[in-house]
Z-matrix of the N, CA and C atoms (Angstrom, degrees):
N
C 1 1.452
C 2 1.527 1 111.44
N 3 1.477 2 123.77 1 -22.53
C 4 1.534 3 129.38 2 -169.98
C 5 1.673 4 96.98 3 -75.64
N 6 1.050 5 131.17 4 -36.82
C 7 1.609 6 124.52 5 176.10
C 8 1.479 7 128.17 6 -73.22
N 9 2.051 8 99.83 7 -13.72
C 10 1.263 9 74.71 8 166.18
C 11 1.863 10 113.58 9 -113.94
N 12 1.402 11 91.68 10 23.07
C 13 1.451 12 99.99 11 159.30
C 14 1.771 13 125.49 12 -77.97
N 15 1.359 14 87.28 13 -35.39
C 16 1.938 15 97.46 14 175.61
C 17 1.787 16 102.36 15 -80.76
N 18 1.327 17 125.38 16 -4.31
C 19 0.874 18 113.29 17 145.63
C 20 1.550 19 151.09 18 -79.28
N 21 1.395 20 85.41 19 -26.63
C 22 2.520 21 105.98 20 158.24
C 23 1.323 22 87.94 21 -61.43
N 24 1.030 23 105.99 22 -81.08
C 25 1.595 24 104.07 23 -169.84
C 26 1.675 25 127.75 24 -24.85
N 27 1.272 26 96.58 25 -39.07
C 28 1.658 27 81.24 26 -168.05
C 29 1.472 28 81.26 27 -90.06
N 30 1.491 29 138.38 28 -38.05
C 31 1.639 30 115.97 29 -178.07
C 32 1.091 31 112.74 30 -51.93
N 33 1.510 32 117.27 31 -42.03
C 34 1.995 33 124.57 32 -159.98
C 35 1.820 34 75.03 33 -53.88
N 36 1.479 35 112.99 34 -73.71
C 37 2.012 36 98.57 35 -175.76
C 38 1.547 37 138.80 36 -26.37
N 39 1.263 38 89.22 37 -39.35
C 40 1.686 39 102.31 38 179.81
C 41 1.312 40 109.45 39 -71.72
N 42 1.444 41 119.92 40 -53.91
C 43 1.494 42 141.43 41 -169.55
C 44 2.553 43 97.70 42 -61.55
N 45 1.317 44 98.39 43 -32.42
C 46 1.362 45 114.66 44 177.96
C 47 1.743 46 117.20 45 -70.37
N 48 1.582 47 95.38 46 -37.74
C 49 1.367 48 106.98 47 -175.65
C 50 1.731 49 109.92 48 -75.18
N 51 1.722 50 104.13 49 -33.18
C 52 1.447 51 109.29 50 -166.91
C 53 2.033 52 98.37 51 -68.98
N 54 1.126 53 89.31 52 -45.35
C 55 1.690 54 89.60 53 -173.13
C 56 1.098 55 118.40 54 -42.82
N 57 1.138 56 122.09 55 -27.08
C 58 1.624 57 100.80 56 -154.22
C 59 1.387 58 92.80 57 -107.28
N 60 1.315 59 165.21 58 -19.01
C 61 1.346 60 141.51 59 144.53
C 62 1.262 61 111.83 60 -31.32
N 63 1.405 62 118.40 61 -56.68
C 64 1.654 63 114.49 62 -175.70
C 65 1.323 64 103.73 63 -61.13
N 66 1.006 65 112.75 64 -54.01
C 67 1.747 66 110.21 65 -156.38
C 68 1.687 67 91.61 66 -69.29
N 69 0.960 68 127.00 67 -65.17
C 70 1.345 69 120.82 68 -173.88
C 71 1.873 70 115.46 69 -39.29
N 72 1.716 71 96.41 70 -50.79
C 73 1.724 72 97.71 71 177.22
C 74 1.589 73 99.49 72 -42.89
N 75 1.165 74 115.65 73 -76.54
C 76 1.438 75 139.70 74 -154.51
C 77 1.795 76 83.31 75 -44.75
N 78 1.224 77 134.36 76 -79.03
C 79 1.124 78 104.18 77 -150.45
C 80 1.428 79 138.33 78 -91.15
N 81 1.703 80 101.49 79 23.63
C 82 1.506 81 134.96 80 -164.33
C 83 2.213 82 64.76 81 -108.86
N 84 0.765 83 154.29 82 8.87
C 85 1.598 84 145.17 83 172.22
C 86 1.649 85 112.85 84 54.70
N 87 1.824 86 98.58 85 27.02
C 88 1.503 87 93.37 86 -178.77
C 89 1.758 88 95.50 87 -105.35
N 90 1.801 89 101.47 88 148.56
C 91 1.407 90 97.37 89 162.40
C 92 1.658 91 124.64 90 -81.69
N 93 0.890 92 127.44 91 149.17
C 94 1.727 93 150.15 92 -169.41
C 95 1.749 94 123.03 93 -106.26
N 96 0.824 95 113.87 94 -179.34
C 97 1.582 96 115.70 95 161.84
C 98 1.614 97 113.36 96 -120.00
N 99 1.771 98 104.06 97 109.37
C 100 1.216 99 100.94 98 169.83
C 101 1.695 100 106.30 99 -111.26
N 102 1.498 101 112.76 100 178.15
C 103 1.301 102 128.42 101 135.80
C 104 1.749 103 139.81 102 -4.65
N 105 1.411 104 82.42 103 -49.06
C 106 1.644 105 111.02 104 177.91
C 107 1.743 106 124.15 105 -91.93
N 108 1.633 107 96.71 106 -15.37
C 109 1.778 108 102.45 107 178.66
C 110 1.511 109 101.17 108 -89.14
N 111 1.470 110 104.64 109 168.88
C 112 1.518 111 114.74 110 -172.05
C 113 1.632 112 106.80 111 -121.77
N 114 1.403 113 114.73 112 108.85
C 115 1.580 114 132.08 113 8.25
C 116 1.313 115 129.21 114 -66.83
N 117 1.098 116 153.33 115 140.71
C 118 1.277 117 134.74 116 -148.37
C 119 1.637 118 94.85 117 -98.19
N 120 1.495 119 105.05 118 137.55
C 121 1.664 120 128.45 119 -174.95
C 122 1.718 121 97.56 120 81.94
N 123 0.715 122 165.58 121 -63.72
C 124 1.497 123 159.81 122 141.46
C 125 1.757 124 115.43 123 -13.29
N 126 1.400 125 106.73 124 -89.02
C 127 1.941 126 112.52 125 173.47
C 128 1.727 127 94.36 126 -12.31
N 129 1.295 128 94.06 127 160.78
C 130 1.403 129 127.29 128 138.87
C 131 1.813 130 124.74 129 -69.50
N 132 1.158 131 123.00 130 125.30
C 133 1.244 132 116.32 131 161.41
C 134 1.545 133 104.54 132 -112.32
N 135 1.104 134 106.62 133 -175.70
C 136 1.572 135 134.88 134 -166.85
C 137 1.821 136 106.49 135 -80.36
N 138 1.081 137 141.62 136 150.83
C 139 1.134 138 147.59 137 -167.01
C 140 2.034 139 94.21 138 -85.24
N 141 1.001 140 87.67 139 -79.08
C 142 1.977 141 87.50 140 156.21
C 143 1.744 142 115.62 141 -20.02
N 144 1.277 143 108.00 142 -74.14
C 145 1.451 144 108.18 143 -177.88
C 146 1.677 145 114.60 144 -53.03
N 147 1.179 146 103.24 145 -40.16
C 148 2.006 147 119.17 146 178.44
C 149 1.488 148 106.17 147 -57.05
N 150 1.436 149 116.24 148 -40.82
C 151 1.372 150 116.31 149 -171.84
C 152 1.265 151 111.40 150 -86.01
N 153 1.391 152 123.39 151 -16.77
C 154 1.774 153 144.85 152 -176.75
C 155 1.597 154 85.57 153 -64.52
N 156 1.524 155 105.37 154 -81.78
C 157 1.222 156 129.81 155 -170.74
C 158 1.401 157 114.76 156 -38.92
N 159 1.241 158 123.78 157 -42.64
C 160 1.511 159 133.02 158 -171.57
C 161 1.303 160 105.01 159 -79.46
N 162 1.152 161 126.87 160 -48.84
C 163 1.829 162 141.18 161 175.03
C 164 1.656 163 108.73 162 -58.81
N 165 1.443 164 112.37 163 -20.98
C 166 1.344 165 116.68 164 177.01
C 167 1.291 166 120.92 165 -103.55
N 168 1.453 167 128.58 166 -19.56
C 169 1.693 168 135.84 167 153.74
C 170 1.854 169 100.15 168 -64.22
N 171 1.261 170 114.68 169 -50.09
C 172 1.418 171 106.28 170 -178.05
C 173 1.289 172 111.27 171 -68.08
N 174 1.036 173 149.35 172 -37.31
C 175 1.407 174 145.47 173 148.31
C 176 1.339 175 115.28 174 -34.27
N 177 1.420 176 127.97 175 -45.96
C 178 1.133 177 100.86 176 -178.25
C 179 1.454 178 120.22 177 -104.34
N 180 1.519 179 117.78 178 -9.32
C 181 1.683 180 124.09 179 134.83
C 182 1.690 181 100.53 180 -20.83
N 183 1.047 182 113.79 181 -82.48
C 184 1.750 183 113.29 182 -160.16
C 185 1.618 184 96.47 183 -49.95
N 186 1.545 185 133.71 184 -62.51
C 187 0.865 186 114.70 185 -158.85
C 188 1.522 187 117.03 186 -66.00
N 189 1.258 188 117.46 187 -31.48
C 190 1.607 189 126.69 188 156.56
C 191 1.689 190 127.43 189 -35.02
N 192 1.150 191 105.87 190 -54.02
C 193 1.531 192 121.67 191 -179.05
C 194 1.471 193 97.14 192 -93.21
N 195 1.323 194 148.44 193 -63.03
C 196 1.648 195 146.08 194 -140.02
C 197 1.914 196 93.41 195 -103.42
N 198 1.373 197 110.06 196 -35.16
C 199 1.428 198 77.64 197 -176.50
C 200 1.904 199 102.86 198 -118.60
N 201 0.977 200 116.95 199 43.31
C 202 1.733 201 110.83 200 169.16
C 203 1.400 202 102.15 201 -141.35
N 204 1.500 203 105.91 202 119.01
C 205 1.407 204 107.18 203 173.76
C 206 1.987 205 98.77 204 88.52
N 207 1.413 206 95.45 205 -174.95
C 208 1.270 207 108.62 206 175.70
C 209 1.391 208 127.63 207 -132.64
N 210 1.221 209 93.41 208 59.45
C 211 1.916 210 131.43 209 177.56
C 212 1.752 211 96.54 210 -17.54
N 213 1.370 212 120.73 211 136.03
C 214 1.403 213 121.11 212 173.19
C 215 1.650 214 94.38 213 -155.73
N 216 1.499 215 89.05 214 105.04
C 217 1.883 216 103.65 215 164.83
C 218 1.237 217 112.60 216 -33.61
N 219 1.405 218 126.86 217 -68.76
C 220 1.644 219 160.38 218 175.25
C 221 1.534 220 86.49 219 -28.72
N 222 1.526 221 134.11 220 -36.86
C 223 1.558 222 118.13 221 -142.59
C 224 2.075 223 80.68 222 -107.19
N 225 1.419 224 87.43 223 138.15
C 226 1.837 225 104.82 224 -178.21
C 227 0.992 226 113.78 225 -88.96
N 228 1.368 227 112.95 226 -9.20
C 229 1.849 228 116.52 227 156.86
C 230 1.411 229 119.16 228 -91.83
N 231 1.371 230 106.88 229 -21.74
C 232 1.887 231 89.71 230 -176.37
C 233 1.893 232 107.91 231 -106.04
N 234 1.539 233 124.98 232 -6.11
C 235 1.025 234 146.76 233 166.87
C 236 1.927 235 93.25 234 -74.75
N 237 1.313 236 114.11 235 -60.64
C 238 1.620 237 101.94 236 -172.08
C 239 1.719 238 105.71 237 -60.71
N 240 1.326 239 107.60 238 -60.17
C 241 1.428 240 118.18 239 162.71
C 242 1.593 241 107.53 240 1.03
N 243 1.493 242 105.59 241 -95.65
C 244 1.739 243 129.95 242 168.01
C 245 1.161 244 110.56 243 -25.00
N 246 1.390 245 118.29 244 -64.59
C 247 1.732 246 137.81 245 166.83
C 248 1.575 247 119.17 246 -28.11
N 249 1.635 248 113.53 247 -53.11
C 250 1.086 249 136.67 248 -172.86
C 251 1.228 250 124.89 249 -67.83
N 252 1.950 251 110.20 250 -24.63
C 253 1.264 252 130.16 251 172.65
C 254 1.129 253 110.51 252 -111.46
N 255 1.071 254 145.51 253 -11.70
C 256 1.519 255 157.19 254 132.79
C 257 1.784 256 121.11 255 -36.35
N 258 1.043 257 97.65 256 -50.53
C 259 1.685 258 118.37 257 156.17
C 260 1.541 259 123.53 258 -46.27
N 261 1.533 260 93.65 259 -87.14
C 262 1.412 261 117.21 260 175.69
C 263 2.076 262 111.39 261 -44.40
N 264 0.972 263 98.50 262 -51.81
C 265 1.735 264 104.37 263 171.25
C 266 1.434 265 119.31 264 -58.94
N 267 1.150 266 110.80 265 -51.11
C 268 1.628 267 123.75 266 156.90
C 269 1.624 268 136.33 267 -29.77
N 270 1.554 269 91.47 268 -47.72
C 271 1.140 270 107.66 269 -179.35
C 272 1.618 271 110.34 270 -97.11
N 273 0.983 272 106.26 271 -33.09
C 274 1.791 273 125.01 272 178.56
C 275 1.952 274 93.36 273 -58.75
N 276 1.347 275 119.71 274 -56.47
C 277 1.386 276 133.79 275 -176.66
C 278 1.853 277 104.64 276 -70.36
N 279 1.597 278 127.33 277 -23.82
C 280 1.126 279 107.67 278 -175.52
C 281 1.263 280 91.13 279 -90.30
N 282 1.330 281 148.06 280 -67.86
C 283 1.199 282 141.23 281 135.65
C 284 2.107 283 117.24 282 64.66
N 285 2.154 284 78.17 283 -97.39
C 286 0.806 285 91.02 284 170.63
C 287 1.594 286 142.06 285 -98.71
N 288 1.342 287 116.36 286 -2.13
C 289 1.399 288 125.57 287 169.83
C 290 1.619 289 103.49 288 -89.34
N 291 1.261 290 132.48 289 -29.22
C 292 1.164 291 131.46 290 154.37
C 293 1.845 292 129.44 291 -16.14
N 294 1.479 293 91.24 292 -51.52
C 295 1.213 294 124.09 293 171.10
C 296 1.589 295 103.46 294 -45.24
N 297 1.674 296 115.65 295 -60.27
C 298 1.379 297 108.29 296 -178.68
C 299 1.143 298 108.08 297 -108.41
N 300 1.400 299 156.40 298 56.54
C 301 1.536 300 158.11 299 -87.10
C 302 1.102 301 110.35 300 142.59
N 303 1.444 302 139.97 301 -10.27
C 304 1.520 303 146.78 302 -152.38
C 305 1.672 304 106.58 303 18.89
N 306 1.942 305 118.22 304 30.22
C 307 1.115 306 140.50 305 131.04
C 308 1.839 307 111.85 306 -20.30
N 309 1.118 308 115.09 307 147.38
C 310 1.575 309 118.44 308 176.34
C 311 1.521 310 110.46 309 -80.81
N 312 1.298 311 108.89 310 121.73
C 313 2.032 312 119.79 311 -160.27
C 314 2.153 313 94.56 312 -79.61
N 315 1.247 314 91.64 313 166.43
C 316 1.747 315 83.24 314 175.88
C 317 1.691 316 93.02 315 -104.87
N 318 1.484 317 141.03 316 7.39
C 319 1.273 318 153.67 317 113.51
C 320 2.082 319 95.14 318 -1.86
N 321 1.475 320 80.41 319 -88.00
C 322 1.652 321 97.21 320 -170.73
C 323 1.156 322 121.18 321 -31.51
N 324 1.365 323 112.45 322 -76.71
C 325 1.073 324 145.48 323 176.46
C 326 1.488 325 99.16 324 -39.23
N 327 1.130 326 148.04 325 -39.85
C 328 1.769 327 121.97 326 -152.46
C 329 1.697 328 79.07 327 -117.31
N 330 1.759 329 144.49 328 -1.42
C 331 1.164 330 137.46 329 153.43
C 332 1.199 331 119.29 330 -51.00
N 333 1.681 332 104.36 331 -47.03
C 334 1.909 333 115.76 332 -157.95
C 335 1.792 334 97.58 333 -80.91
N 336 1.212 335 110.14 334 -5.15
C 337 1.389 336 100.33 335 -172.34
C 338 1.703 337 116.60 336 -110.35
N 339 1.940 338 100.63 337 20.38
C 340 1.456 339 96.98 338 -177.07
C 341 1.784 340 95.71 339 -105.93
């Protein structure tokens, strides 16, 4: 049962990492790319919808990390765990919003290195 607790965990991270672009866009009143714009992850959504969206990955971050298992900051496996999907989402999200972000393209990147 402990593995598939280090598994909330590293989602509750991922699900932690996604929020806060949205939630932050949304309440800086800029629109973003969610889920919900057309094309979906590309479009523009609504600053409203970003903050919906962002308030609802952090919700389920908490329920991921605070209510499955018995989550301990202190513990260097379930903190890296969190960490690990916190990371990985991060980078997965600079990635791809980068793309519309004047973010660094993987275009670029495999140019500057010929």
């Amino acid at each position: 049962m402990e593995g598939l607790h280090y598994i909330s965990y590293f989602f509750g991270g991922a699900f932690l990492s996604n929020a806060l672009p949205h939630f932050v866009s949304g309440s800086l009143g800029q629109p973003f790319q969610s889920p919900f714009a057309k094309p979906p992850g590309q479009g523009l959504s609504s600053s409203t919808v970003n903050v919906m969206w962002g308030f609802f990955n952090l919700a389920l971050a908490y329920v991921l990390i605070c209510h499955v298992g018995d989550f301990n900051l202190r513990s260097i496996a379930h903190a890296a765990t969190l960490g690990l999907g916190f990371l990985l989402m991060g980078l997965m999200s600079a990635r791809h919003f980068g793309r519309f972000h004047g973010g660094h393209s993987p275009e670029a990147s495999s140019d500057s290195s010929r």
